[in-house]
N, CA, C and O atoms as a MOPAC input file, in Angstrom:
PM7 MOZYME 1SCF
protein

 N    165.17200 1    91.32400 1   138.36200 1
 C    164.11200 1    90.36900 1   138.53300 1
 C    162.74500 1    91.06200 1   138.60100 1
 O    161.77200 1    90.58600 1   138.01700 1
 N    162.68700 1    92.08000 1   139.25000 1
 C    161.33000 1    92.58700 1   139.51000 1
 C    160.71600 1    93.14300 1   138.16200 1
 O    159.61000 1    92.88200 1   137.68800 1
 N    162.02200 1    94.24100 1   137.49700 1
 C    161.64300 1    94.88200 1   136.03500 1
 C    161.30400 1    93.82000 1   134.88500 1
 O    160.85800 1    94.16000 1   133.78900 1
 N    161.64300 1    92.09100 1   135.37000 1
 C    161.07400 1    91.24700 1   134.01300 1
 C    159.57500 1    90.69900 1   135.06200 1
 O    159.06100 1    89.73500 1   134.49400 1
 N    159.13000 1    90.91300 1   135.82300 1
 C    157.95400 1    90.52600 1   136.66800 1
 C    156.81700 1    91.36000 1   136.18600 1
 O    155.65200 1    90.97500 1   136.08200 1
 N    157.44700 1    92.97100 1   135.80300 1
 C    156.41800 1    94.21500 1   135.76800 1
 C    156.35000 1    94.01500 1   133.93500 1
 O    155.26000 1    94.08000 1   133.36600 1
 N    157.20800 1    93.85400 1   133.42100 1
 C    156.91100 1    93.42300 1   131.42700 1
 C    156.42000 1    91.64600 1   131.81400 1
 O    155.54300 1    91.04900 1   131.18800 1
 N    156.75100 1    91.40200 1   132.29000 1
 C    155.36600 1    90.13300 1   132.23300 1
 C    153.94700 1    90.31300 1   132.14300 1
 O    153.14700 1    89.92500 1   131.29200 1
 N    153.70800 1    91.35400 1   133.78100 1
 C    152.62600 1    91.64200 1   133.96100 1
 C    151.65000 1    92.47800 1   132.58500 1
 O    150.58100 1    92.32200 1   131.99400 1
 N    152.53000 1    93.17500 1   132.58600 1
 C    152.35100 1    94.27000 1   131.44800 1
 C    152.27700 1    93.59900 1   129.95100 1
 O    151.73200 1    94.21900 1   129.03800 1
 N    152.72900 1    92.58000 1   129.78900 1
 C    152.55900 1    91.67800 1   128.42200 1
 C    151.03200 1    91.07800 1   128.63400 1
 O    149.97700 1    91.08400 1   128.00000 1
 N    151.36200 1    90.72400 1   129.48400 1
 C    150.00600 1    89.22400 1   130.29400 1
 C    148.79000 1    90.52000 1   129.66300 1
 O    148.43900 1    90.45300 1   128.48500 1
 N    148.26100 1    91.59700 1   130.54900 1
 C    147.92400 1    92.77600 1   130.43700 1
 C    147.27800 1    92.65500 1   129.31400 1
 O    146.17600 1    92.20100 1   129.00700 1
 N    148.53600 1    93.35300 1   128.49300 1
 C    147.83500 1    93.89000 1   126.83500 1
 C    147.41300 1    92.35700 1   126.18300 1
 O    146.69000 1    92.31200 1   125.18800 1
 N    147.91300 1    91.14900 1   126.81000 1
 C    147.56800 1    89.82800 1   125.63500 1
 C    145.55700 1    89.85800 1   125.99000 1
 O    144.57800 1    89.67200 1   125.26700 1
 N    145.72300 1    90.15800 1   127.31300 1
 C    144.15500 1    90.03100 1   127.62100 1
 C    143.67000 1    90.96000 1   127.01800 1
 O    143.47200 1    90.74500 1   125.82200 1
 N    143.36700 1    92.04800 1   127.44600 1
 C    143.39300 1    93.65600 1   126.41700 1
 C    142.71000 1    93.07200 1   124.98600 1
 O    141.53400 1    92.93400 1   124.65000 1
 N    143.98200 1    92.79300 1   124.29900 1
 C    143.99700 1    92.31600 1   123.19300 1
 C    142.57700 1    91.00200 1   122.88600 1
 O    141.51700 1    91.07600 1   122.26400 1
 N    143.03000 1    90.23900 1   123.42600 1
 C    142.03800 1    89.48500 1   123.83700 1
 C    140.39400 1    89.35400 1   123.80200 1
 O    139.55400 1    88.76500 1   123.12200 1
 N    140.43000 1    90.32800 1   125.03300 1
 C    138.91800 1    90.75600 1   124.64500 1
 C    138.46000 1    91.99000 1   124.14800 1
 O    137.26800 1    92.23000 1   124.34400 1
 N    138.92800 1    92.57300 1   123.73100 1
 C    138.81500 1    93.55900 1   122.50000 1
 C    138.27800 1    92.92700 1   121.03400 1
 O    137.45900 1    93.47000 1   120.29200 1
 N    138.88300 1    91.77000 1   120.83700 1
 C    138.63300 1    90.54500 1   120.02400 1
 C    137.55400 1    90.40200 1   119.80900 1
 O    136.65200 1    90.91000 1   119.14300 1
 N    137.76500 1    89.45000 1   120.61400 1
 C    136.32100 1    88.92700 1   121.03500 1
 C    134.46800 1    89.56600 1   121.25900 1
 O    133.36000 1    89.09400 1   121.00500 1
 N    135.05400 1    91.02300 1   121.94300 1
 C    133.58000 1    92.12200 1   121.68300 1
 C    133.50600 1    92.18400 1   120.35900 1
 O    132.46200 1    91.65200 1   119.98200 1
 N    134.43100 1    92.77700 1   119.10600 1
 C    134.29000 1    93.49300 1   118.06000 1
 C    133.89800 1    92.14000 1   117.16200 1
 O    133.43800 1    92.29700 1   116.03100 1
 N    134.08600 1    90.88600 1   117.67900 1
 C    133.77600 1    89.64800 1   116.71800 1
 C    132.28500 1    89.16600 1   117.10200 1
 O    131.55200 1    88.41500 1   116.45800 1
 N    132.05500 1    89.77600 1   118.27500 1
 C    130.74500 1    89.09400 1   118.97100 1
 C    129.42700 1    90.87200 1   118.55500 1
 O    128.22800 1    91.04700 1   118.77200 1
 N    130.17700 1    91.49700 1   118.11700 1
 C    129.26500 1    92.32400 1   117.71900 1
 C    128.44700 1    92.29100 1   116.87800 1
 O    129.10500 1    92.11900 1   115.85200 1
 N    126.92100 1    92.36500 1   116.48300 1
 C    125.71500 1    92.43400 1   115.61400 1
 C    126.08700 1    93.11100 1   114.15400 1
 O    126.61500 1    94.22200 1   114.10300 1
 N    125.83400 1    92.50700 1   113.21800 1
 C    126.29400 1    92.86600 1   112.12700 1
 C    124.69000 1    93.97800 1   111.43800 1
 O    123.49400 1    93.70100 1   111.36100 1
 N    125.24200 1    94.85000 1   111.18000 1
 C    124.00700 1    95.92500 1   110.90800 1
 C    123.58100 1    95.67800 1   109.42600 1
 O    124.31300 1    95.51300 1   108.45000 1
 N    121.98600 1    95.69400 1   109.50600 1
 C    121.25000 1    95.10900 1   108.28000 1
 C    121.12100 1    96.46700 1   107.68800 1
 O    120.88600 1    97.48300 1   108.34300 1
 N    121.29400 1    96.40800 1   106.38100 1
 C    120.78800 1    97.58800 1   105.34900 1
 C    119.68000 1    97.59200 1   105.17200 1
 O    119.25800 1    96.55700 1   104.65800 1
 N    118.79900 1    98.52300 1   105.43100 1
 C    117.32000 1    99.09600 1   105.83700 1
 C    116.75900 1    99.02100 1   104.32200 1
 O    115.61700 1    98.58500 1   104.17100 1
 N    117.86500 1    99.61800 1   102.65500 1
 C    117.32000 1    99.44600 1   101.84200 1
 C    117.57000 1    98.41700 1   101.19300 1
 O    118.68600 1    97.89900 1   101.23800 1
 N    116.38500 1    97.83800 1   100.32900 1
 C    116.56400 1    96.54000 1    98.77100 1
 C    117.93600 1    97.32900 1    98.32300 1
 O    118.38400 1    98.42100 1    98.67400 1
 N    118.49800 1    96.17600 1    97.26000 1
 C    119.48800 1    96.74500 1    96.41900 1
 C    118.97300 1    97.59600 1    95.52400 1
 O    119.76700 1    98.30900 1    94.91100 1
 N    117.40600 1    97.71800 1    95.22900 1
 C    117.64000 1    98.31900 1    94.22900 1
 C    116.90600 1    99.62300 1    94.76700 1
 O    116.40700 1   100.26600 1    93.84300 1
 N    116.69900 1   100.21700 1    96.11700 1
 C    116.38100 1   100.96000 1    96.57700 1
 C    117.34500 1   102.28200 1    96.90800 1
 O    117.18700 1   103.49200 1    96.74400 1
 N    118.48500 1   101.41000 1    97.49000 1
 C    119.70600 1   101.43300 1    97.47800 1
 C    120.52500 1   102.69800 1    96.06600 1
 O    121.10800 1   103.78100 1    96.10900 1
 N    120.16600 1   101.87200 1    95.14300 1
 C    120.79500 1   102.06800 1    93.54100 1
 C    120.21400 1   103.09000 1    93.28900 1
 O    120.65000 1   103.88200 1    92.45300 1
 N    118.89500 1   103.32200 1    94.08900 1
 C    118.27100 1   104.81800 1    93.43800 1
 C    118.68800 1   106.12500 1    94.28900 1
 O    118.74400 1   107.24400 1    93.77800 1
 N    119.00700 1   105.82700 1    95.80500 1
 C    119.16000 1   106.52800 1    96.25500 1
 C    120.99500 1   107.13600 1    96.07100 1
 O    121.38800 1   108.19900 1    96.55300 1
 N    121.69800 1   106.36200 1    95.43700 1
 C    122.90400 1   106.61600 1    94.78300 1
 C    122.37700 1   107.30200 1    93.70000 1
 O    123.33800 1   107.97100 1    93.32000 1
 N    121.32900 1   107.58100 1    92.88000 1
 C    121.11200 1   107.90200 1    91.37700 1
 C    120.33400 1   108.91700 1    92.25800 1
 O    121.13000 1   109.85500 1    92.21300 1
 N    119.29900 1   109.35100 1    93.03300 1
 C    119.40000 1   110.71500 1    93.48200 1
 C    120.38100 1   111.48900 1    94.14700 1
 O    120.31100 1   112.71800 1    94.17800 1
 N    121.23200 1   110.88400 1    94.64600 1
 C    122.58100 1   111.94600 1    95.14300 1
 C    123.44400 1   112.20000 1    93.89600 1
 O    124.15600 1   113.19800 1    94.01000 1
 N    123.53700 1   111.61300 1    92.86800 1
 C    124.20600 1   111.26900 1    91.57100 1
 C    123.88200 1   113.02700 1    90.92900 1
 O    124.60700 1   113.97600 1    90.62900 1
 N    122.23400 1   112.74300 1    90.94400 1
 C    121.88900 1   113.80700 1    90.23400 1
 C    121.35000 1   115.19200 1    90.97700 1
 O    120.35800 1   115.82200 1    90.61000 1
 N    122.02600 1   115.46300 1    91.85800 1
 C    121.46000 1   116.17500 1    93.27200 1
 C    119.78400 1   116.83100 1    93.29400 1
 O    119.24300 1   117.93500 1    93.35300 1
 N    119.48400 1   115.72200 1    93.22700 1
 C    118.05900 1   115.84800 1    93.51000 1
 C    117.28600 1   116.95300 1    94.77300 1
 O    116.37200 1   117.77400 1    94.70600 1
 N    118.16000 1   116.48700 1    95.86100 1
 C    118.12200 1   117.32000 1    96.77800 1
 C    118.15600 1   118.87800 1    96.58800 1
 O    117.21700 1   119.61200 1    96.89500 1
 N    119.32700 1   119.29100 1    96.05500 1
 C    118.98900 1   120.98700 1    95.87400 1
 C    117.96200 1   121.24900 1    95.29100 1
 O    117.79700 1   122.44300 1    95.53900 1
 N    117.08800 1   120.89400 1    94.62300 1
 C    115.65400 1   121.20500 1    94.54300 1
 C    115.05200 1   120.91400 1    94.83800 1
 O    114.24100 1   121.82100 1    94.65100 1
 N    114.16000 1   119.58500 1    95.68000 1
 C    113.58800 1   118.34000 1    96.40800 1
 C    114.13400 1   118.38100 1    97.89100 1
 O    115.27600 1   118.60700 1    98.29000 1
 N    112.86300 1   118.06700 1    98.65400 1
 C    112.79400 1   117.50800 1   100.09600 1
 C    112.71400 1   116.30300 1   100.55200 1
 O    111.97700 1   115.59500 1    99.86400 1
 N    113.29300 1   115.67300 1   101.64900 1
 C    112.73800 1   114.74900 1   101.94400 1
 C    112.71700 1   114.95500 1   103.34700 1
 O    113.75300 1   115.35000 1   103.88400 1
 N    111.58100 1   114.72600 1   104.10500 1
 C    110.99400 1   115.34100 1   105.32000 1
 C    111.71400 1   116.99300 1   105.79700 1
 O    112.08700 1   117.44800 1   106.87900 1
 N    111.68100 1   117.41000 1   104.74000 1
 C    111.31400 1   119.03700 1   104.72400 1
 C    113.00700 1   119.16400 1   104.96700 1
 O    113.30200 1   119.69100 1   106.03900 1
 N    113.82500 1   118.86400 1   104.34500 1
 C    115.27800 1   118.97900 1   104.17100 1
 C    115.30100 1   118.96600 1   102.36700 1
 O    114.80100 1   118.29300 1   101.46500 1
 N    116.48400 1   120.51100 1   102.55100 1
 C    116.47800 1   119.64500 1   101.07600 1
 C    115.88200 1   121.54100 1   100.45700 1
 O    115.18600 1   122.37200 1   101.04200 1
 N    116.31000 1   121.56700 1    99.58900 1
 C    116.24400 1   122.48100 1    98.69200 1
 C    114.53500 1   123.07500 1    98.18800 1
 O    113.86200 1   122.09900 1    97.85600 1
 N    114.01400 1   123.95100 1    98.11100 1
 C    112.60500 1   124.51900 1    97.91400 1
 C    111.99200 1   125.08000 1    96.66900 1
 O    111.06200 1   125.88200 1    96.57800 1
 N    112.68400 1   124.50800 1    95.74100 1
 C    112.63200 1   124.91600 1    94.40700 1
 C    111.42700 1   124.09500 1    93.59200 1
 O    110.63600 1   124.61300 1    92.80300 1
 N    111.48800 1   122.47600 1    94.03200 1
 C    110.61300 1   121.54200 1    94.25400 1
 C    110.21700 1   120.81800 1    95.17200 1
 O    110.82500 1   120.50700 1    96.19600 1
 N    108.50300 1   120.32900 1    94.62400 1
 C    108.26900 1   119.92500 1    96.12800 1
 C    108.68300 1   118.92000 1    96.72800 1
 O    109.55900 1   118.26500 1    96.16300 1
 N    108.11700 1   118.41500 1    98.25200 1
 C    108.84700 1   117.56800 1    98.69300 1
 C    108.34000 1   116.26200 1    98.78400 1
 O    107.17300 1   116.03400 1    99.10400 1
 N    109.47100 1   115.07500 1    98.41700 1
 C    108.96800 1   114.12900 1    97.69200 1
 C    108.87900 1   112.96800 1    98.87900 1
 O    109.00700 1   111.81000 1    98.48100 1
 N    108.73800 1   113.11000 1    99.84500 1
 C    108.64100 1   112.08200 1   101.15000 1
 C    107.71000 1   110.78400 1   101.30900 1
 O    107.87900 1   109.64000 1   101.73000 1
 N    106.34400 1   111.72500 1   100.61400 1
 C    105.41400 1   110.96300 1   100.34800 1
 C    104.87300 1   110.94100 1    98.85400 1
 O    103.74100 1   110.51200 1    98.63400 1
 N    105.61900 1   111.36600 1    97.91200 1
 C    105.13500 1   111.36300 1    96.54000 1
 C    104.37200 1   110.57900 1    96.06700 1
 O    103.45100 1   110.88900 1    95.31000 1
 N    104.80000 1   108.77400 1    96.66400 1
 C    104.15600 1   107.86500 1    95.83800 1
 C    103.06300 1   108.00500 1    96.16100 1
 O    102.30500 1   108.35200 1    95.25500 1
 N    102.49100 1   107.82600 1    97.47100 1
 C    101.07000 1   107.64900 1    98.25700 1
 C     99.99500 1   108.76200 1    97.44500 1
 O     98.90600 1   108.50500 1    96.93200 1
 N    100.70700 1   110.05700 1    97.52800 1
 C     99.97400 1   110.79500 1    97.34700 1
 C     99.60500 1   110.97500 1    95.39500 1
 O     98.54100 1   111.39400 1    94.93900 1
 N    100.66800 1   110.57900 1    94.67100 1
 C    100.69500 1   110.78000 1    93.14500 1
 C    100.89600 1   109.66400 1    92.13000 1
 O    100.66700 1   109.72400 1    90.92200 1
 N    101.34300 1   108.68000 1    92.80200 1
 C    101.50800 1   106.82800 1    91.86500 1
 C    102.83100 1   106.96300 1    91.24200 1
 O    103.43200 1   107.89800 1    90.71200 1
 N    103.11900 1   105.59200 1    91.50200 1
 C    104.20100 1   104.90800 1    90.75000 1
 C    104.30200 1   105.68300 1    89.26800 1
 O    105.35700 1   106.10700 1    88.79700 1
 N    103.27100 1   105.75900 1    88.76800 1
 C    102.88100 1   106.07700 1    87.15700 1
 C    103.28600 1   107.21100 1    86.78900 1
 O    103.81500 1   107.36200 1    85.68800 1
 N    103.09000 1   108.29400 1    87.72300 1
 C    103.14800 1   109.70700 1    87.52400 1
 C    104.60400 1   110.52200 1    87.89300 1
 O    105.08900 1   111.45700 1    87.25700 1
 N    105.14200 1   109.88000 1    89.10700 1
 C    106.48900 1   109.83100 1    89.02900 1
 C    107.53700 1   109.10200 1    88.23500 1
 O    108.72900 1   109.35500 1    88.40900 1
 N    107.10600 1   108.16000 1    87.32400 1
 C    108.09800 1   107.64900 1    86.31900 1
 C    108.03200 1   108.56300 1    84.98100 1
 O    108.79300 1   108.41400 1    84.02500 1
 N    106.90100 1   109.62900 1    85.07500 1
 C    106.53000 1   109.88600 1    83.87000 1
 C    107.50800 1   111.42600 1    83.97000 1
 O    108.04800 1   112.07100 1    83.07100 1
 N    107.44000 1   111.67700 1    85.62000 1
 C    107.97200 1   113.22400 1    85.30500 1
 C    109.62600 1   112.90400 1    85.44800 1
 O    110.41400 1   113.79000 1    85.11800 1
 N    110.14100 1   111.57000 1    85.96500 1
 C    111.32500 1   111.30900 1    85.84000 1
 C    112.30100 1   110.73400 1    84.23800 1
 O    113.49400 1   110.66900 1    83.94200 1
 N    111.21800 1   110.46700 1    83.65500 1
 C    111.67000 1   110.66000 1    82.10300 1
 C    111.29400 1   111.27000 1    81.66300 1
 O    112.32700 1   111.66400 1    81.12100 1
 N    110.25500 1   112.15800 1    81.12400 1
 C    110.27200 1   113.37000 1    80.46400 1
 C    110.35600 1   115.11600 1    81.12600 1
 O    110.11200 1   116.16200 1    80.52500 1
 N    110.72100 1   114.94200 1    82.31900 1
 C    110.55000 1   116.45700 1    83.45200 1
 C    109.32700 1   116.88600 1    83.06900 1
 O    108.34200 1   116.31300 1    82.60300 1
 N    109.72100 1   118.64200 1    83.51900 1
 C    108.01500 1   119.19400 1    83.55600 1
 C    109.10100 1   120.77800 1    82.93500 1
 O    110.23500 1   121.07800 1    82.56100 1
 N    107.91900 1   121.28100 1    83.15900 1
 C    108.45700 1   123.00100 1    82.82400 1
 C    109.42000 1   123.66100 1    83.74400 1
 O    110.18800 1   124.51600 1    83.30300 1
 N    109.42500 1   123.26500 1    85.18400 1
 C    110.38700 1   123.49700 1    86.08600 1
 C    111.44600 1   122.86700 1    86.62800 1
 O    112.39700 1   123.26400 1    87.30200 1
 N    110.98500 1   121.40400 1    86.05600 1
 C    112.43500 1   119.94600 1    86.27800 1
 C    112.78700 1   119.85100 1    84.95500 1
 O    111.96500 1   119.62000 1    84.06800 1
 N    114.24100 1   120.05600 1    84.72800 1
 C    114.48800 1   119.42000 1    83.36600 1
 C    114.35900 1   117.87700 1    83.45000 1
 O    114.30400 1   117.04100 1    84.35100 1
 N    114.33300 1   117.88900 1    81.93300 1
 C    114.63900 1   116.18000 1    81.39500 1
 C    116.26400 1   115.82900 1    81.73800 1
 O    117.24900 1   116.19400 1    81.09800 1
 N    116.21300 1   115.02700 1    82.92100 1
 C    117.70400 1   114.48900 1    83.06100 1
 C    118.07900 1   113.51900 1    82.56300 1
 O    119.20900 1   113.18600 1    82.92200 1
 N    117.47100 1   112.72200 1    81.67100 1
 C    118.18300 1   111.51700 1    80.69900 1
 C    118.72500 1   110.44400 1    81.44400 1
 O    119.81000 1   109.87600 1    81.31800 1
 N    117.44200 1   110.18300 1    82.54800 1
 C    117.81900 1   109.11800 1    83.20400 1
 C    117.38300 1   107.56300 1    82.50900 1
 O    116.27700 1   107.44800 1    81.98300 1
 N    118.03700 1   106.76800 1    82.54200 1
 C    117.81700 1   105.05900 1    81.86300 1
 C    116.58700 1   104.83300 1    82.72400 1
 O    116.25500 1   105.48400 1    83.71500 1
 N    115.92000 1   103.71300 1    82.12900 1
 C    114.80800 1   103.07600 1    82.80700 1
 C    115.27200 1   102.40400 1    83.46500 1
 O    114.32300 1   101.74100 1    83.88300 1
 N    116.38100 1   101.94400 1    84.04800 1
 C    116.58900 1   101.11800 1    85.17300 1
 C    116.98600 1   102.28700 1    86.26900 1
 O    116.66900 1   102.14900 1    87.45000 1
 N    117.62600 1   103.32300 1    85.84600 1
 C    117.74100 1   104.37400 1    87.10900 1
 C    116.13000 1   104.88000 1    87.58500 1
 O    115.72100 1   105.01000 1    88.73900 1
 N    115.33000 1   105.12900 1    86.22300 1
 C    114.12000 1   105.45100 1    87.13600 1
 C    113.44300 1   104.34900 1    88.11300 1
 O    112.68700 1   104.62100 1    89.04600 1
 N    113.77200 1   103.32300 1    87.80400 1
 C    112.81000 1   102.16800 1    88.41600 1
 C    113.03000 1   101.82900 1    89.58400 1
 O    112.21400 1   101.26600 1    90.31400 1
 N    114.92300 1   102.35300 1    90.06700 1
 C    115.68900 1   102.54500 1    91.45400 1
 C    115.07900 1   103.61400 1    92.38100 1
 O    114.77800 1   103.68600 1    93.57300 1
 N    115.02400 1   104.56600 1    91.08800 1
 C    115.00700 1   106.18900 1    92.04400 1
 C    113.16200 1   105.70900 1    92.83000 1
 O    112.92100 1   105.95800 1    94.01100 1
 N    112.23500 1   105.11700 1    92.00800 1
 C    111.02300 1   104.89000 1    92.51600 1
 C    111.34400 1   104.40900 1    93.30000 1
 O    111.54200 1   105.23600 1    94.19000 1
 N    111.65900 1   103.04600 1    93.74500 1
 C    112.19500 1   102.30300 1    94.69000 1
 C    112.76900 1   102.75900 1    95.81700 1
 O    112.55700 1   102.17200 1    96.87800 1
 N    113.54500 1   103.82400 1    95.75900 1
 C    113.86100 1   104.25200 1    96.47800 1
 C    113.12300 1   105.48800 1    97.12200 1
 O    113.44400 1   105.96100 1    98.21200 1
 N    112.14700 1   105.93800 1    96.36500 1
 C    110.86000 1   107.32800 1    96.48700 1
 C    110.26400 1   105.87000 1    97.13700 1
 O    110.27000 1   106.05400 1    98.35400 1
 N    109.84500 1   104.75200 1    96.90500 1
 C    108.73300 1   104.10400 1    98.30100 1
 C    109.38600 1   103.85400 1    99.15800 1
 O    109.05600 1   104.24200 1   100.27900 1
 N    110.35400 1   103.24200 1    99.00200 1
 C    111.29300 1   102.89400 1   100.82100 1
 C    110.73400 1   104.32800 1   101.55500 1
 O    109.85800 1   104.34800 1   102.42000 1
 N    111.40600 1   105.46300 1   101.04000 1
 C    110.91500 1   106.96600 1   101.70200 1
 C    109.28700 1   106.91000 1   102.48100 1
 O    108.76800 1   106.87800 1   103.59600 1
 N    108.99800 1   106.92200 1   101.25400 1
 C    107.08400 1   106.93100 1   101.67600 1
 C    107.27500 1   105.72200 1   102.45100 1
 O    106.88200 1   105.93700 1   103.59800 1
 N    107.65800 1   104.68900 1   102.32900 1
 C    107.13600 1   103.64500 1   103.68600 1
 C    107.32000 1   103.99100 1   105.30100 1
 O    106.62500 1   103.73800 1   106.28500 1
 N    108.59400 1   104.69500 1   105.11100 1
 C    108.83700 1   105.50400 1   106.26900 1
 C    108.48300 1   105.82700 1   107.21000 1
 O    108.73900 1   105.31400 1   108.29900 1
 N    107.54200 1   107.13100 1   106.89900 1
 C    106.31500 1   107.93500 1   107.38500 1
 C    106.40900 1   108.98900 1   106.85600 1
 O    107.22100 1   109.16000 1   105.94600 1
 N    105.59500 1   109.96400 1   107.29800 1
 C    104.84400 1   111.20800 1   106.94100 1
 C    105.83100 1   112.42100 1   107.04900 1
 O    106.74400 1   112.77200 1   107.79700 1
 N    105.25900 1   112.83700 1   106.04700 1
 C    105.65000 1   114.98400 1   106.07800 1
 C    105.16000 1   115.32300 1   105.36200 1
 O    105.12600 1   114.95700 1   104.18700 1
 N    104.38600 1   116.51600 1   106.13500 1
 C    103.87500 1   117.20800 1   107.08100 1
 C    103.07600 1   116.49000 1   107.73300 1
 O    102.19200 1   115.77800 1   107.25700 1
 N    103.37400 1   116.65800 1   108.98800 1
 C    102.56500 1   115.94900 1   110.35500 1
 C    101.62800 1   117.32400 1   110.23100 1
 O    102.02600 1   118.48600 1   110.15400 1
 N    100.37000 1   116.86900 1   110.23600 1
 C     99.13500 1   117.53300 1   110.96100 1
 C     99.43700 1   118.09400 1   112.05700 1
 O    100.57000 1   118.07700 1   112.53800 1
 N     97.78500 1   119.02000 1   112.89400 1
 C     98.43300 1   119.59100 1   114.02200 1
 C     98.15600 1   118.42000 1   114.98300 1
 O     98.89300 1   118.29300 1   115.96100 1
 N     97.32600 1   117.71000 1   114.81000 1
 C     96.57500 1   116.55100 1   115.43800 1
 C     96.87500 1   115.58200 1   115.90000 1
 O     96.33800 1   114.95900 1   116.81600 1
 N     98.53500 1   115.16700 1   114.80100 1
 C     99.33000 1   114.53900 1   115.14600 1
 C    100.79000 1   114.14500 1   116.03500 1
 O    101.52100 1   113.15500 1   116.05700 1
 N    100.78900 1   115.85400 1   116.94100 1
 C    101.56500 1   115.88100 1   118.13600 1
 C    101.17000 1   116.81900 1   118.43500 1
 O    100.39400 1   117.60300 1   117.88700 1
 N    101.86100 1   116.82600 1   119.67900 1
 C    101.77500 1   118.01500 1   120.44200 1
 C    102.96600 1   118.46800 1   121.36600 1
 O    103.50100 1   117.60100 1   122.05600 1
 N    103.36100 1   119.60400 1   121.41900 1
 C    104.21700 1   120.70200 1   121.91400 1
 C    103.93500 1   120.81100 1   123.79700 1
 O    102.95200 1   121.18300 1   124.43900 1
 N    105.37000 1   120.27100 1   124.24800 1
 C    105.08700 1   119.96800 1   125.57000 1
 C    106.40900 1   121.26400 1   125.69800 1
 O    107.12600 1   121.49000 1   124.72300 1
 N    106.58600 1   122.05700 1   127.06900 1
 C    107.76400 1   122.90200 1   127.53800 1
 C    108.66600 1   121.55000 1   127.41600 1
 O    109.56200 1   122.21400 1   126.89500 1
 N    108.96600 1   120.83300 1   127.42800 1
 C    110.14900 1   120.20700 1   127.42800 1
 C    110.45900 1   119.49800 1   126.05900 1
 O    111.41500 1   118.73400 1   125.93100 1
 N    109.42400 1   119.86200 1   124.86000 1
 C    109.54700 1   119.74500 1   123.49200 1
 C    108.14100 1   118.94400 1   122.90000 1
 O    106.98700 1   119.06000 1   123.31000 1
 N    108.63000 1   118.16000 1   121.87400 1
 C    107.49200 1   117.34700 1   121.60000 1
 C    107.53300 1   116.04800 1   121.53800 1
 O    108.50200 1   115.43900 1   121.99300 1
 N    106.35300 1   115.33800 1   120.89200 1
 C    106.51200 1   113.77700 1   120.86700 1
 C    104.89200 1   113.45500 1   119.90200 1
 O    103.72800 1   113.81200 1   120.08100 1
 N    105.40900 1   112.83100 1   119.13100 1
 C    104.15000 1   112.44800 1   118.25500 1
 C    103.01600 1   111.52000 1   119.09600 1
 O    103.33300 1   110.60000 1   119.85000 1
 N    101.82200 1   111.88500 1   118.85600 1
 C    100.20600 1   110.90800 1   119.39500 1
 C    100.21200 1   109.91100 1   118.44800 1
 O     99.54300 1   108.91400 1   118.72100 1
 N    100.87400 1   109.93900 1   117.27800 1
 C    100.18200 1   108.47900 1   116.22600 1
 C    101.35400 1   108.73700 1   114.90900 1
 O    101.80000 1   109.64700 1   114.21000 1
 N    101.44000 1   107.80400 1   115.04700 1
 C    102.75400 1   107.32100 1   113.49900 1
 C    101.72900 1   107.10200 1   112.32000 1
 O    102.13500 1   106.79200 1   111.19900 1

């Protein structure tokens, strides 16, 4: 009698368990994708073409070329579509489609919307217990 009292308990137990385990993982916030789809599509078409081993993005990232964090701000939509279909003397021509370049941009402004790299000196400062930026 007692050993079907303790698998009762022990059923009862895991049904609750079970239960609200449920219930958290159903009542949990469903996480929004930060990029457009087609921001998205580019940043698949720069890992595609490992952009990275030569390219930075906030100073990660390979040193062969520069770093493209803030490319658009600083060089236009125009000028990065131009070196992404025809390269330069140090990027080859990768034979990307005009819909991959129009992602990979898309996905070069999501970046730049971001924020900045290189932070100025102006723009934090170095405390003994580390740092913390004055202005985004």
């Amino acid at each position: 009698m007692k050993a079907k009292r303790v698998f009762f308990l022990l059923f009862l137990f895991l049904l609750f368990m079970f239960g609200y385990s449920w219930q958290v993982y159903r009542a949990f916030p469903k996480r929004e994708r930060l990029l457009s789809d087609k921001a998205y599509q580019g940043k698949l078409v720069f890992q595609k073409y490992h952009c990275i081993a030569c390219h930075q993005l906030y100073g990660l990232g390979g040193f062969m070329g520069p770093d493209l964090t803030n490319v658009i701000s600083r060089s236009g939509e125009a000028y990065v579509k131009t070196i992404l279909q025809y390269g330069t003397a140090r990027m080859p021509r990768l034979g990307l489609t005009q819909e991959e370049i129009e992602a990979v941009v898309a996905f070069l402004k999501a970046v730049d919307s971001s924020g900045r790299f290189p932070l100025k000196k102006d723009e934090y400062k170095i405390q003994w217990y580390g740092d913390y930026y004055l202005h985004y």
